[in-house]
DSSP file (Angstrom, degrees, kcal/mol; ACC not computed):
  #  RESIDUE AA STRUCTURE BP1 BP2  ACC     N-H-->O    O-->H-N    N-H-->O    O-->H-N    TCO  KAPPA ALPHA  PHI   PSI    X-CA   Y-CA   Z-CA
    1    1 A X              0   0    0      0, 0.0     2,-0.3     0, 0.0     3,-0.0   0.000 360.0 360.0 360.0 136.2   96.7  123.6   74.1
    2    2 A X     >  -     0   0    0      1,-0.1     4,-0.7     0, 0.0     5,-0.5  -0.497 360.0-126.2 -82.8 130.4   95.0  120.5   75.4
    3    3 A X  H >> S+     0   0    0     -2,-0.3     4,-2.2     1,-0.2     3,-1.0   0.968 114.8  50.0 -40.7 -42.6   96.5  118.5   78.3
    4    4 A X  H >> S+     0   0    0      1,-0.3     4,-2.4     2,-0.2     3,-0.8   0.993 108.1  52.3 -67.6 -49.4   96.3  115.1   75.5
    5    5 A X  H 34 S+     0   0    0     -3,-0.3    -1,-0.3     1,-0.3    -2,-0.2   0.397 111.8  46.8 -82.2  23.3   98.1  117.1   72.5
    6    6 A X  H <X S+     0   0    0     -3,-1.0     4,-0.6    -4,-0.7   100,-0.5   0.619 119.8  40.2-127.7  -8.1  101.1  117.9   75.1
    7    7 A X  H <X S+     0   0    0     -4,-2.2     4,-1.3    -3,-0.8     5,-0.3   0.876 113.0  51.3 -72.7 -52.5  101.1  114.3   76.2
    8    8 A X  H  X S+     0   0    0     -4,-2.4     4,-3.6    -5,-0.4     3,-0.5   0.930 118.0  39.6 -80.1 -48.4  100.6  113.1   72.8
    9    9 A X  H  4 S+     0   0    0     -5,-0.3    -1,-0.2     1,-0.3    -2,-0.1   0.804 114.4  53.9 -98.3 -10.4  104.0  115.5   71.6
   10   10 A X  H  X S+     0   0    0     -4,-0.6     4,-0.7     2,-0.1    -1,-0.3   0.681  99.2  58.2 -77.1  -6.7  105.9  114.8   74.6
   11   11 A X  H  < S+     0   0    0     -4,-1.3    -2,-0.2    -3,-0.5    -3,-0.2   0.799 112.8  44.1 -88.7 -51.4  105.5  111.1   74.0
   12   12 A X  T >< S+     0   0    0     -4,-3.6     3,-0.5    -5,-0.3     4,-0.2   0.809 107.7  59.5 -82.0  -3.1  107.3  111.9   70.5
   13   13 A X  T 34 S+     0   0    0     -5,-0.4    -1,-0.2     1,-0.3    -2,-0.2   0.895 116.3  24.9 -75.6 -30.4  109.5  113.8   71.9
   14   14 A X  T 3< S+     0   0    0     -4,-0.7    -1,-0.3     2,-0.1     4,-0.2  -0.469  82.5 119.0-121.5  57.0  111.2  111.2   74.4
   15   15 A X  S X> S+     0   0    0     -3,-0.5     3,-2.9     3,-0.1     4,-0.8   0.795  88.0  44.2 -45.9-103.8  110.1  107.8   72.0
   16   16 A X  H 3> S+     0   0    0      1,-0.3     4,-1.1     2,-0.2    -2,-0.1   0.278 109.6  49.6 -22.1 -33.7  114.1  107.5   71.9
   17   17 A X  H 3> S+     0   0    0     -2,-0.3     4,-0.9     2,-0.2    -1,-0.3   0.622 108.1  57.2 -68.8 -25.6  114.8  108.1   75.4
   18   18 A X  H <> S+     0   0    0     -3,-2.9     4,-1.1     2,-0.3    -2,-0.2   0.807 110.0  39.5 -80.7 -43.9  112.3  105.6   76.5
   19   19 A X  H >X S+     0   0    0     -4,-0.8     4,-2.4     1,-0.2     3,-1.0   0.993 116.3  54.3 -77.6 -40.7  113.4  102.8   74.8
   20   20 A X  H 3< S+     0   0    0     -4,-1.1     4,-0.4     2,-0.3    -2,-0.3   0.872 110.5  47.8   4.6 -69.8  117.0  104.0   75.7
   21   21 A X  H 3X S+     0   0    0     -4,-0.9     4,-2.1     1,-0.3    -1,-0.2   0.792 110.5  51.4 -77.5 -17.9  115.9  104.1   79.2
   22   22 A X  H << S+     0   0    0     -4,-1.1     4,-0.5    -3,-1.0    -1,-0.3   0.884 106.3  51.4 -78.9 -55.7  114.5  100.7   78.7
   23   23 A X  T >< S+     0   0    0     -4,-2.4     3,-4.9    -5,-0.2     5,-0.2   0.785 114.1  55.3 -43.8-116.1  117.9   99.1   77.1
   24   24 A X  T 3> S+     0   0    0     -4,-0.4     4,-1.2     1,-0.3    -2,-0.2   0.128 101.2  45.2  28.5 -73.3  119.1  100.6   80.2
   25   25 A X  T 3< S+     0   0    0     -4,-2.1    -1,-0.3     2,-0.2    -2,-0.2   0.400 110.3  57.4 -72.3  -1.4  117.0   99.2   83.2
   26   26 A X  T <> S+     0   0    0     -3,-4.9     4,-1.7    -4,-0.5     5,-0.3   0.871 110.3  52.2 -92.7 -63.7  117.4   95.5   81.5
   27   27 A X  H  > S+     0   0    0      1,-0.2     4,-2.5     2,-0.2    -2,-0.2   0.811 111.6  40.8   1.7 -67.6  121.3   96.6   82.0
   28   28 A X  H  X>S+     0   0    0     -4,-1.2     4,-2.2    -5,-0.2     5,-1.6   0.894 111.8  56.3 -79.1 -53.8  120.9   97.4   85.4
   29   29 A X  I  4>S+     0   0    0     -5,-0.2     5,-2.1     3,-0.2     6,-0.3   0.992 115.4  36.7 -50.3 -72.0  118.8   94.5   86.2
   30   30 A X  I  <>S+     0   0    0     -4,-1.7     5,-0.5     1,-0.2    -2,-0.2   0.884 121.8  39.8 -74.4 -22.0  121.2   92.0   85.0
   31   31 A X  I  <5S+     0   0    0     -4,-2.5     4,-0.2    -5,-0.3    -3,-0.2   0.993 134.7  11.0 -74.7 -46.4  124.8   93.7   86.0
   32   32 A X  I  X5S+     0   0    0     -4,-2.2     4,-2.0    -5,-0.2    -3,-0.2   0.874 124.7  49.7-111.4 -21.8  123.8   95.0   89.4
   33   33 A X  I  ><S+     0   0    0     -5,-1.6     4,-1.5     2,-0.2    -3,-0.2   0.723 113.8  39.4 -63.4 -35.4  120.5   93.7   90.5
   34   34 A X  I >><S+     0   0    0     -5,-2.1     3,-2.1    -6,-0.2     4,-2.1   0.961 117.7  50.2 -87.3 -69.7  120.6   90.2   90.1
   35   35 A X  H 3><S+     0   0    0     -5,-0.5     4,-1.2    -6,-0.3    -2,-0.2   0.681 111.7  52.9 -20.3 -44.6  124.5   90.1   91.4
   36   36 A X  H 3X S+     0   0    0     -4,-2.0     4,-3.3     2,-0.2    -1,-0.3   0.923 115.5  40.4 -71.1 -46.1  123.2   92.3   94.7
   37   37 A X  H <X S+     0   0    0     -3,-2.1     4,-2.1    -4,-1.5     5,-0.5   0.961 117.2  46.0 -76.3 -42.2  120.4   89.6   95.4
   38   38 A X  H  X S+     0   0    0     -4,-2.1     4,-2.5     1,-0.2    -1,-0.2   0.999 119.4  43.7 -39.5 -43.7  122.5   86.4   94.6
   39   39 A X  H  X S+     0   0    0     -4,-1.2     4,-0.7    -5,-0.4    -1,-0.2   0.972 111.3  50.4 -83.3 -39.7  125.2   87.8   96.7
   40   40 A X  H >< S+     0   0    0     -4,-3.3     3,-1.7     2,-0.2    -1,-0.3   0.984 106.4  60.8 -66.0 -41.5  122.9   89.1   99.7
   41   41 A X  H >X S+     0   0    0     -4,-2.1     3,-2.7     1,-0.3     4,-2.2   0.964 106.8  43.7 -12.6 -78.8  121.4   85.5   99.7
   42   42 A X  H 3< S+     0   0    0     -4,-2.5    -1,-0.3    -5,-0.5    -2,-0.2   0.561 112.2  51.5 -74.0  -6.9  124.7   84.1  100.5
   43   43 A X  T << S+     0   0    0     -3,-1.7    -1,-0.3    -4,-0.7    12,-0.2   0.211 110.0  50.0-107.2  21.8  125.6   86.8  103.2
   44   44 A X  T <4 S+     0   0    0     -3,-2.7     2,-0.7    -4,-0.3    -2,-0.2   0.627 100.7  61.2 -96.3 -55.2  122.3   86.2  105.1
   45   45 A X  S  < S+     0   0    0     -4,-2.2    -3,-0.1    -5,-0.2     2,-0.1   0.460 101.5  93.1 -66.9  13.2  122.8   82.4  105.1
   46   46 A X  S    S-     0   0    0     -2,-0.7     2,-0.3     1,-0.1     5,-0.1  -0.296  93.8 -91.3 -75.4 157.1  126.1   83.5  107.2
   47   47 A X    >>  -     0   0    0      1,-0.1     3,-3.9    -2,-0.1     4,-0.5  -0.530  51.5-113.2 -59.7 130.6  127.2   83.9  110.7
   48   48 A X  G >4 S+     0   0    0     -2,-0.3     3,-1.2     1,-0.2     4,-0.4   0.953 117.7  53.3 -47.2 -28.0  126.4   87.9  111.5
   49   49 A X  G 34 S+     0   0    0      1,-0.3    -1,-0.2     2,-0.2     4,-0.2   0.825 106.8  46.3 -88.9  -7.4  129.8   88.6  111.8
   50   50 A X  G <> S+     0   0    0     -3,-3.9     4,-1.6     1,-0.2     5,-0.4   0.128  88.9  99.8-111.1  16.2  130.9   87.1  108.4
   51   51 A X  H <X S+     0   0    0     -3,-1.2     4,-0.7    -4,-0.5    -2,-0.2   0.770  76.1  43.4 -89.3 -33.0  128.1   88.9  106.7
   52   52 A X  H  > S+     0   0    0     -4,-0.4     4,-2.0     2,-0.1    -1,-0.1   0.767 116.3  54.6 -47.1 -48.3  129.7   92.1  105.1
   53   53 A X  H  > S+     0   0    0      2,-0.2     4,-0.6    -4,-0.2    -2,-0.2   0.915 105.2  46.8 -23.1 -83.2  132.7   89.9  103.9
   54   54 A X  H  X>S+     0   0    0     -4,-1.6     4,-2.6     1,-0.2     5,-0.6   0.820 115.4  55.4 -58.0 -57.5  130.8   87.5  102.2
   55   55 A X  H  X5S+     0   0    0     -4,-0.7     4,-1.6    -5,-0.4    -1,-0.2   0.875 109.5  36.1  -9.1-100.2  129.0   90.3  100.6
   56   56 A X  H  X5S+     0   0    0     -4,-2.0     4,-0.8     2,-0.2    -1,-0.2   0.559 115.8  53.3 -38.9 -30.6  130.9   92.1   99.3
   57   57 A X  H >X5S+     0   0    0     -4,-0.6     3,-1.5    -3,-0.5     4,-1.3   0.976 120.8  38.4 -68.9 -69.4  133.5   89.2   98.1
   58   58 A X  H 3X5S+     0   0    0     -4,-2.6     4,-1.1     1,-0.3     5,-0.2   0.703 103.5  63.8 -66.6 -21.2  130.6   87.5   96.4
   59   59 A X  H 3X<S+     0   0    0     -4,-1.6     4,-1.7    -5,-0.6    -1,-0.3   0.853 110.1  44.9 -83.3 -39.2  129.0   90.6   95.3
   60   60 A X  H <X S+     0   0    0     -3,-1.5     4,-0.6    -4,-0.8    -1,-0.2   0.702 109.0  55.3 -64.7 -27.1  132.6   91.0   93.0
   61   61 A X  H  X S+     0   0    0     -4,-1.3     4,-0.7     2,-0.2    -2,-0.2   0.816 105.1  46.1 -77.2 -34.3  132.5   87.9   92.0
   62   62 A X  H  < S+     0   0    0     -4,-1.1     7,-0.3     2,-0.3    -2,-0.2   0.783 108.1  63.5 -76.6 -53.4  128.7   87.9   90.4
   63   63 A X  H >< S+     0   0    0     -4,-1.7     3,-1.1     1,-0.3    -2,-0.2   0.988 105.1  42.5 -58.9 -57.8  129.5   91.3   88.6
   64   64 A X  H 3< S+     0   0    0     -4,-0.6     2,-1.3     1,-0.3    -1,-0.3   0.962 121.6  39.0 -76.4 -49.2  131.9   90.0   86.8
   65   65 A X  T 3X S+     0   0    0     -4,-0.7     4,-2.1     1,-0.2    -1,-0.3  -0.219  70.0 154.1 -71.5  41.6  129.6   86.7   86.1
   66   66 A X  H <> S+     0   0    0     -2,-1.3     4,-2.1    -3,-1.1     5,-0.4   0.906  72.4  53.0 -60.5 -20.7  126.1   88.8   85.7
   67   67 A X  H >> S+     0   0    0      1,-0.3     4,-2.3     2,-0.2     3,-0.9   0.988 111.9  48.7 -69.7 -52.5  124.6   85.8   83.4
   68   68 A X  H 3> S+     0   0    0      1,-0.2     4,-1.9     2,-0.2    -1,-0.3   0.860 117.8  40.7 -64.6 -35.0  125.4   83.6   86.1
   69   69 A X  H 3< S+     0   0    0     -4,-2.1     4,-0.4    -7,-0.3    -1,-0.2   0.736 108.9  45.9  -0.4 -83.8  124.1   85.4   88.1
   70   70 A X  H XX>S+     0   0    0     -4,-2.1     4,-2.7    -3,-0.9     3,-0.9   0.853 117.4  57.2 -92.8 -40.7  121.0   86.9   87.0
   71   71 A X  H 3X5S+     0   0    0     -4,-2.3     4,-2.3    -5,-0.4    -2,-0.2   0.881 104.0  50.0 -19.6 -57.6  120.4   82.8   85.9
   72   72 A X  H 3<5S+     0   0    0     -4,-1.9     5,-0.4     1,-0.2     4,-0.4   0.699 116.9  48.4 -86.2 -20.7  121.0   81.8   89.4
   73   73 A X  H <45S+     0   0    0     -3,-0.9    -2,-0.2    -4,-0.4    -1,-0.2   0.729 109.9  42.9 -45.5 -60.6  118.2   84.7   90.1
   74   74 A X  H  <5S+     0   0    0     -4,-2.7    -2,-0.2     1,-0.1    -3,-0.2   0.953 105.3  65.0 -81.8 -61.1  115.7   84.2   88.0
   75   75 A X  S  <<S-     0   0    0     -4,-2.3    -2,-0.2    -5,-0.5    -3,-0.1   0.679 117.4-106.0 -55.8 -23.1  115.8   79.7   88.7
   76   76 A X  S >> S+     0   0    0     -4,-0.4     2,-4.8    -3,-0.1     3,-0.6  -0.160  80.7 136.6 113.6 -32.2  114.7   80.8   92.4
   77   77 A X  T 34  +     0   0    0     -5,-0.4    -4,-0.1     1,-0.2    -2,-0.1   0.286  60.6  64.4 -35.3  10.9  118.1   80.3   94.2
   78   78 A X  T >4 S-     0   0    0     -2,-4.8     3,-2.6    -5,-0.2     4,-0.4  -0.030 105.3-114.0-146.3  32.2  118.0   83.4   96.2
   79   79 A X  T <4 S-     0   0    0     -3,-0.6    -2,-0.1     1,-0.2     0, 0.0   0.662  77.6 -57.0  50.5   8.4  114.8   82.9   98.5
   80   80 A X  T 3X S+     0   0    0     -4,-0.5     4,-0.9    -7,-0.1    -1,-0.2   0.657 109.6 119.6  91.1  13.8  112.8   85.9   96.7
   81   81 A X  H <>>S+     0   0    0     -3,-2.6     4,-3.1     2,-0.2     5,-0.7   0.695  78.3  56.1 -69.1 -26.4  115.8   88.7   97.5
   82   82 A X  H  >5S+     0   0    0     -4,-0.4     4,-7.7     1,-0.2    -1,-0.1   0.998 112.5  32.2 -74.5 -55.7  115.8   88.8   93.9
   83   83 A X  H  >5S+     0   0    0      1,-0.2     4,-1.8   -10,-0.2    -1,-0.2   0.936 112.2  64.5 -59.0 -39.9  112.1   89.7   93.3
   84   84 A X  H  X5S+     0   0    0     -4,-0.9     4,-0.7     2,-0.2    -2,-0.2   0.920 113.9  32.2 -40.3 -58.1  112.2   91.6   96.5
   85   85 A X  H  X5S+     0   0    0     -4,-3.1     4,-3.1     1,-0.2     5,-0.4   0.934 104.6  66.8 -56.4 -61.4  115.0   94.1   94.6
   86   86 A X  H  <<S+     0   0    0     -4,-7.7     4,-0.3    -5,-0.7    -2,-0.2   0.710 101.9  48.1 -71.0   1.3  114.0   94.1   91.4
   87   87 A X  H  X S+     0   0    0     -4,-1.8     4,-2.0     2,-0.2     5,-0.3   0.721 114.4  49.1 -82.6 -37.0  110.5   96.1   92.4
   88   88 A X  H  X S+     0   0    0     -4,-0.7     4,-2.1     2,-0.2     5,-0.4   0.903 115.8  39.9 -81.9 -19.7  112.5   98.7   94.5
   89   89 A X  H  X S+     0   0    0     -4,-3.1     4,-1.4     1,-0.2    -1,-0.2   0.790 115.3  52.5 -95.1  -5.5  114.8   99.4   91.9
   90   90 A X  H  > S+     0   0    0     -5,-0.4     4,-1.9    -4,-0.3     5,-0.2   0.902 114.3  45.0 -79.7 -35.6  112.0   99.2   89.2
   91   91 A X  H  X S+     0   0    0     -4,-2.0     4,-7.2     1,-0.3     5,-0.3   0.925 113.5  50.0-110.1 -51.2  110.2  101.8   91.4
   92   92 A X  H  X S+     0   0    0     -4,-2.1     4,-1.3    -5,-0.3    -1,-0.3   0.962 113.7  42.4 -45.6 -51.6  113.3  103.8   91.8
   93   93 A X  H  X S+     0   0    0     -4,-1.4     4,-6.6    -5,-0.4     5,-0.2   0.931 110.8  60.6 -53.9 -37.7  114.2  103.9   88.0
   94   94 A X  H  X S+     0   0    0     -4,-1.9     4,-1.9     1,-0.2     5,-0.2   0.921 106.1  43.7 -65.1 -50.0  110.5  104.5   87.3
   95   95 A X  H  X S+     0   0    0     -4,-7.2     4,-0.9    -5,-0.2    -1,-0.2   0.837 117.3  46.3 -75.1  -8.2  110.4  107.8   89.4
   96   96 A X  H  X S+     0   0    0     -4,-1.3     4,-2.3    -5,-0.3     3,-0.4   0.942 112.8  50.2 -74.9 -50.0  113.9  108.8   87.7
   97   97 A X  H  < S+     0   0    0     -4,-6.6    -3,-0.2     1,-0.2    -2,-0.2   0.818 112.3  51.5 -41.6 -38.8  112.3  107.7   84.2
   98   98 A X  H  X S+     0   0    0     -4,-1.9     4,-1.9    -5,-0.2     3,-0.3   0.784 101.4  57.1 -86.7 -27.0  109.1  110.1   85.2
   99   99 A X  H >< S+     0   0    0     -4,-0.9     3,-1.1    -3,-0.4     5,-0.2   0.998 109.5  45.7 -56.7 -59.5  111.0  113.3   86.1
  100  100 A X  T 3< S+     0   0    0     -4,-2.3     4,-0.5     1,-0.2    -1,-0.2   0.473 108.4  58.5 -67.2   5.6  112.5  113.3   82.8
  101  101 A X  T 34 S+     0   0    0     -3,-0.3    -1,-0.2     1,-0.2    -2,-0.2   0.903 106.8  46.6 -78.2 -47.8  109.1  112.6   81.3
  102  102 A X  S << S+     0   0    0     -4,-1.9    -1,-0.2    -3,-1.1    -2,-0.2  -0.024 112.3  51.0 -93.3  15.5  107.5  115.7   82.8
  103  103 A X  S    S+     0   0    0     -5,-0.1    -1,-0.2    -4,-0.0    -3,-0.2   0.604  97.1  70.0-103.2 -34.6  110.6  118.0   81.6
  104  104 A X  S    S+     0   0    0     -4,-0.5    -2,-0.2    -5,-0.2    -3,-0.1   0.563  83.6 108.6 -58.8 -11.8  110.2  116.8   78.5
  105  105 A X  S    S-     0   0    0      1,-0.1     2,-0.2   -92,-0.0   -98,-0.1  -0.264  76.2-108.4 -56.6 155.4  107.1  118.6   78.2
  106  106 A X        -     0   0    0   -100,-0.5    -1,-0.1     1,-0.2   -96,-0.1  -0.615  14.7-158.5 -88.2 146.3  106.3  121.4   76.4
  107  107 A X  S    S-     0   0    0     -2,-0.2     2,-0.2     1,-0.1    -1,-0.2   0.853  72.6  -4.2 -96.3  -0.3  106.0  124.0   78.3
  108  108 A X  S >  S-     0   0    0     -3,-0.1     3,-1.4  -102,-0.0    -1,-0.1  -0.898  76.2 -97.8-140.8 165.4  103.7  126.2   75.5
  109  109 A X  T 3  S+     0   0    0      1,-0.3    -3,-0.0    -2,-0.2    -2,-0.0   0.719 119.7  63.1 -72.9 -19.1  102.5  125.7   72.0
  110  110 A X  T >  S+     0   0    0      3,-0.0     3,-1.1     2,-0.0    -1,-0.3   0.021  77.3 137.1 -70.8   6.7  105.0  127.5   70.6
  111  111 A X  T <  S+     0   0    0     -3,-1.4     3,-0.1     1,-0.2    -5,-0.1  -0.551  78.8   9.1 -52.8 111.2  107.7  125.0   72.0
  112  112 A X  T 3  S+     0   0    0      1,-0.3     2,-0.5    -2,-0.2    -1,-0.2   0.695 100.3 121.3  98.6   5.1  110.4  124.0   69.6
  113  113 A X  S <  S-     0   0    0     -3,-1.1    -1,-0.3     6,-0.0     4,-0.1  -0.946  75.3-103.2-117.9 136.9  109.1  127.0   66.6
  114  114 A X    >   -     0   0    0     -2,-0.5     3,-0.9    -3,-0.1     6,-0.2  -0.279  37.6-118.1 -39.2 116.0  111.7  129.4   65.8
  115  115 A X  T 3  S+     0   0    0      1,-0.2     3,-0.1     3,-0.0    -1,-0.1  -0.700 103.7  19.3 -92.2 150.9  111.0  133.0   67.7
  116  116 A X  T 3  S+     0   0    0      1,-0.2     2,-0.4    -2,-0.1    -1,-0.2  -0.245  99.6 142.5 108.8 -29.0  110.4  136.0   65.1
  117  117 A X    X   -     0   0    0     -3,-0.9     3,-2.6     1,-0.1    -1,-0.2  -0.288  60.8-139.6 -54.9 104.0  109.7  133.0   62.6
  118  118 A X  T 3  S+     0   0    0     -2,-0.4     3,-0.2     1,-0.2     8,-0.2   0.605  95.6  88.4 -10.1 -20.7  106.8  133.6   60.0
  119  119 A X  T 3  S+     0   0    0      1,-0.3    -1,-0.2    -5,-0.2    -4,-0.0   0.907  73.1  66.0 -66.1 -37.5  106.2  129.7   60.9
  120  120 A X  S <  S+     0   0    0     -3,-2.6    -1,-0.3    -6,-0.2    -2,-0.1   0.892  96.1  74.8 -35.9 -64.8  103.8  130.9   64.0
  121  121 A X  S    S-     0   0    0     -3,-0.2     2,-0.4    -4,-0.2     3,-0.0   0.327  73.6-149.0 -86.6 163.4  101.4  132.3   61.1
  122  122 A X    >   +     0   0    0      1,-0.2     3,-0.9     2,-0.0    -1,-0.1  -0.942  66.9   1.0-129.1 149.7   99.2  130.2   58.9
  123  123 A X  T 3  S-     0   0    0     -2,-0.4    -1,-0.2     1,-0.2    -2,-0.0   0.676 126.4 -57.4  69.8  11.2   97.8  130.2   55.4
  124  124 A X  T >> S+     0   0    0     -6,-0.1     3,-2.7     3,-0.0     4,-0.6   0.624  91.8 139.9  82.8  25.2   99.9  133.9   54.7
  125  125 A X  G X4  +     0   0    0     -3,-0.9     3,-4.6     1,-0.4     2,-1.7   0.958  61.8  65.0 -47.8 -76.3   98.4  135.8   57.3
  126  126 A X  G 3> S+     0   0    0      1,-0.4     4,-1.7     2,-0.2    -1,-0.4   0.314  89.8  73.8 -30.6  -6.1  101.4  137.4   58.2
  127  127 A X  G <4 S+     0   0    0     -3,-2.7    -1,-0.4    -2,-1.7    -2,-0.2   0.742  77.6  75.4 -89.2 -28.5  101.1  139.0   54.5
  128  128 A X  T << S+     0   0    0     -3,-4.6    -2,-0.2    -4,-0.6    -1,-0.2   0.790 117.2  14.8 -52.9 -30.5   98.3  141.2   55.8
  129  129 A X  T  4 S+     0   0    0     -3,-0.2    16,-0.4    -4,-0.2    -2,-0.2   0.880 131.3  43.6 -92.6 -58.3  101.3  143.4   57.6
  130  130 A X  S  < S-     0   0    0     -4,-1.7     2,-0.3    14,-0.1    14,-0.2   0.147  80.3-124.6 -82.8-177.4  104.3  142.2   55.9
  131  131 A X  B     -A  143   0A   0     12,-2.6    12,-2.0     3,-0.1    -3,-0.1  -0.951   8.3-147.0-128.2 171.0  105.0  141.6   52.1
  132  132 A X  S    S+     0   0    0     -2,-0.3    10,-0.1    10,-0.2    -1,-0.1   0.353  88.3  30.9-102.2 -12.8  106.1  138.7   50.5
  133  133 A X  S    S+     0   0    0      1,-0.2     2,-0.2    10,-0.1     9,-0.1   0.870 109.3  16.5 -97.3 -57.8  108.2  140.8   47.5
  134  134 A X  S    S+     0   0    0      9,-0.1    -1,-0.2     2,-0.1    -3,-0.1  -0.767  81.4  66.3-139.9 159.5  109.7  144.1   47.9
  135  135 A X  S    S-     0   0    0     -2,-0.2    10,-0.2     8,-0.2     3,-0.1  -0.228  95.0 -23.9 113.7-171.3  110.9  146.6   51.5
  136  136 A X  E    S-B  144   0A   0      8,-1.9     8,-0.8     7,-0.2    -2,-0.1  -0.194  76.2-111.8 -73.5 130.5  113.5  146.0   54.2
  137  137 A X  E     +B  143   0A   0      6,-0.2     6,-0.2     1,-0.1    -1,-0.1  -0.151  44.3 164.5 -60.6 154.4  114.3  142.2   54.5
  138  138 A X  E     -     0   0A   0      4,-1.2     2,-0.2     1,-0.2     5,-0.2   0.469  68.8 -27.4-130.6 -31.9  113.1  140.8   57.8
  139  139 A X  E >  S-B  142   0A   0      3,-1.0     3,-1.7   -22,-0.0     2,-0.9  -0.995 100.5 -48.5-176.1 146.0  113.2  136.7   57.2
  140  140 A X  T 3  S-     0   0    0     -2,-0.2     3,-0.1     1,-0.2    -8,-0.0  -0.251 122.2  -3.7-108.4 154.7  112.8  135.4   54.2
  141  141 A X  T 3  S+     0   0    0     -2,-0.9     2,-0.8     1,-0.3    -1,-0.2   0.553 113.0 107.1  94.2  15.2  110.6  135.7   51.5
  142  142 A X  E <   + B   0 139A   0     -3,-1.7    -4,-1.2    -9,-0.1    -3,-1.0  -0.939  45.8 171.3-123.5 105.4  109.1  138.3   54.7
  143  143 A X  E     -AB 131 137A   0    -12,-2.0   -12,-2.6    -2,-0.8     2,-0.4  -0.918  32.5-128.3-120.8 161.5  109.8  141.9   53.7
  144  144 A X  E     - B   0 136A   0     -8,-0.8    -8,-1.9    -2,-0.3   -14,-0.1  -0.987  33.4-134.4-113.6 119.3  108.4  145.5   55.6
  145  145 A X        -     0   0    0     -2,-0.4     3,-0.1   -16,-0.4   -10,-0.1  -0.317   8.3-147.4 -74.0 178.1  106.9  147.4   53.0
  146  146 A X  S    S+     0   0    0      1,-0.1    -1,-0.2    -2,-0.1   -11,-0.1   0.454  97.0  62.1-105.0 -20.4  107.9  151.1   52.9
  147  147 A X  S    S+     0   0    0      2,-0.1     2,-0.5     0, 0.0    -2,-0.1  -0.099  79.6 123.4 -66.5  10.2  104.7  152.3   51.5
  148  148 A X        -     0   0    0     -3,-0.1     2,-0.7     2,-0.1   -19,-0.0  -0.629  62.9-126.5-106.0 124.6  103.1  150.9   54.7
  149  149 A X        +     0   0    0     -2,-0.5     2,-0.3     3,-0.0    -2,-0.1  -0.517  69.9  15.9 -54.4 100.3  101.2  153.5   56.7
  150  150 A X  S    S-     0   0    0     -2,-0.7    -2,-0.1     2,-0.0     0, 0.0  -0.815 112.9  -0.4 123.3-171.2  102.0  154.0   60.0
  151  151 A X        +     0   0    0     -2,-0.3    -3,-0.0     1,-0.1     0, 0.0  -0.114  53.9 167.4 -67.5 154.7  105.0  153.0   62.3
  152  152 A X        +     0   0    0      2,-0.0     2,-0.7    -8,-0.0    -1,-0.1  -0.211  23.2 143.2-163.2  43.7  107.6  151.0   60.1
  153  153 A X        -     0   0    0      2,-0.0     2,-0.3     0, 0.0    -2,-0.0  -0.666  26.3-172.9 -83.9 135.2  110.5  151.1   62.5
  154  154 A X        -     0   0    0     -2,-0.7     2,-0.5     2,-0.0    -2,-0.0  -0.763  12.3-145.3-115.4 173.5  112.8  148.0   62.8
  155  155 A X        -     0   0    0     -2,-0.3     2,-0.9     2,-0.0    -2,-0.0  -0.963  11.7-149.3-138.9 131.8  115.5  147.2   64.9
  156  156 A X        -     0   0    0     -2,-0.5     2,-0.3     2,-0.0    -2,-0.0  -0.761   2.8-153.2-124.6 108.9  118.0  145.6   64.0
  157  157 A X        +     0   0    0     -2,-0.9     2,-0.2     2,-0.0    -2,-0.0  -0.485  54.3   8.6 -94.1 158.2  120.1  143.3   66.0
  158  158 A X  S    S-     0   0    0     -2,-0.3     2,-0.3     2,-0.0    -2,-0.0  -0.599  84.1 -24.4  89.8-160.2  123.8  142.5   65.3
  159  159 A X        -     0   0    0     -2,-0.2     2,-0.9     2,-0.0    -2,-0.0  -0.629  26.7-149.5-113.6 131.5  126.5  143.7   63.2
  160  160 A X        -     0   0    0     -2,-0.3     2,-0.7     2,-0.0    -2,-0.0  -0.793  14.7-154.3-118.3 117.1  127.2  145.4   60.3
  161  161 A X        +     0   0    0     -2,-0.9    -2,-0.0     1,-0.1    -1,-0.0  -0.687  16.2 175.2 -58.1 100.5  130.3  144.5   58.7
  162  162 A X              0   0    0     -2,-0.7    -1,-0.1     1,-0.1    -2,-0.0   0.715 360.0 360.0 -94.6 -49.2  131.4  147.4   56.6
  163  163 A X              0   0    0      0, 0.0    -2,-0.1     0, 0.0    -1,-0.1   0.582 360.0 360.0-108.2 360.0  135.2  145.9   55.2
């Protein structure tokens, strides 16, 4: 399998999770990101010793107000804390986003096909051994003939219910 068709069918595998994940970091931007830079702004322009306080006070205060917030963010008010954040937490989210990109590969071509399933085979191949009519069911519309020369053991897992 070629490195481009296992990009190309992990990309449809996680479409939904990406925009998901996308919803998601606009979320995050405006509830905690913008609030964290407003609110450190206004505990740097403090005396060191009132600087945790103010933090933290304001930093409660902003969550609960994220529009005002992210407003007061975006207009400049916050001396470039704001830009400052929102690339380290884009960077962060972007390496979270990318793990789950690369497990969302497949890890063979056969990813995602039923095992034992007739599906593998193409064009009836699988009729050159099996038949498609008559001998001990296997799958359907997949029979082992009983006229077939040569080993024709099966094994058969699970249960047989008798009452």
């Amino acid at each position: 399998m070629k490195f481009t068709e296992k990009i190309s069918r992990a990309i449809k595998k996680i479409k939904g999770k990406l925009i998901v994940s996308l919803i998601l970091w606009l979320i995050l931007i405006i509830v905690f990101v913008a609030p964290f830079s407003v609110s450190l702004n206004e505990a740097l322009s403090q005396t060191e010793k009132d600087r945790w306080e103010v933090l933290f006070t304001s930093l409660g205060t902003y969550i609960v107000q994220p529009l005002q917030a992210t407003g007061q963010a975006i207009s400049g008010q916050t001396n470039g804390y704001f830009w400052a954040t929102l690339w380290r937490f884009t960077l962060v989210y972007l390496a979270a986003v990318s793990i789950g990109i690369i497990k969302a590969f497949p890890k063979h071509e056969f990813d995602g096909i039923e095992n034992g399933s007739s599906d593998w085979c193409t064009n009836g191949e699988q009729y050159s051994v099996l038949s498609n009519k008559e001998g001990i069911i296997l799958a359907e519309k997949n029979y082992l003939p009983v006229d077939k020369r040569g080993n024709v053991n099966v094994l058969v897992v699970g249960r047989f219910w008798i009452w």
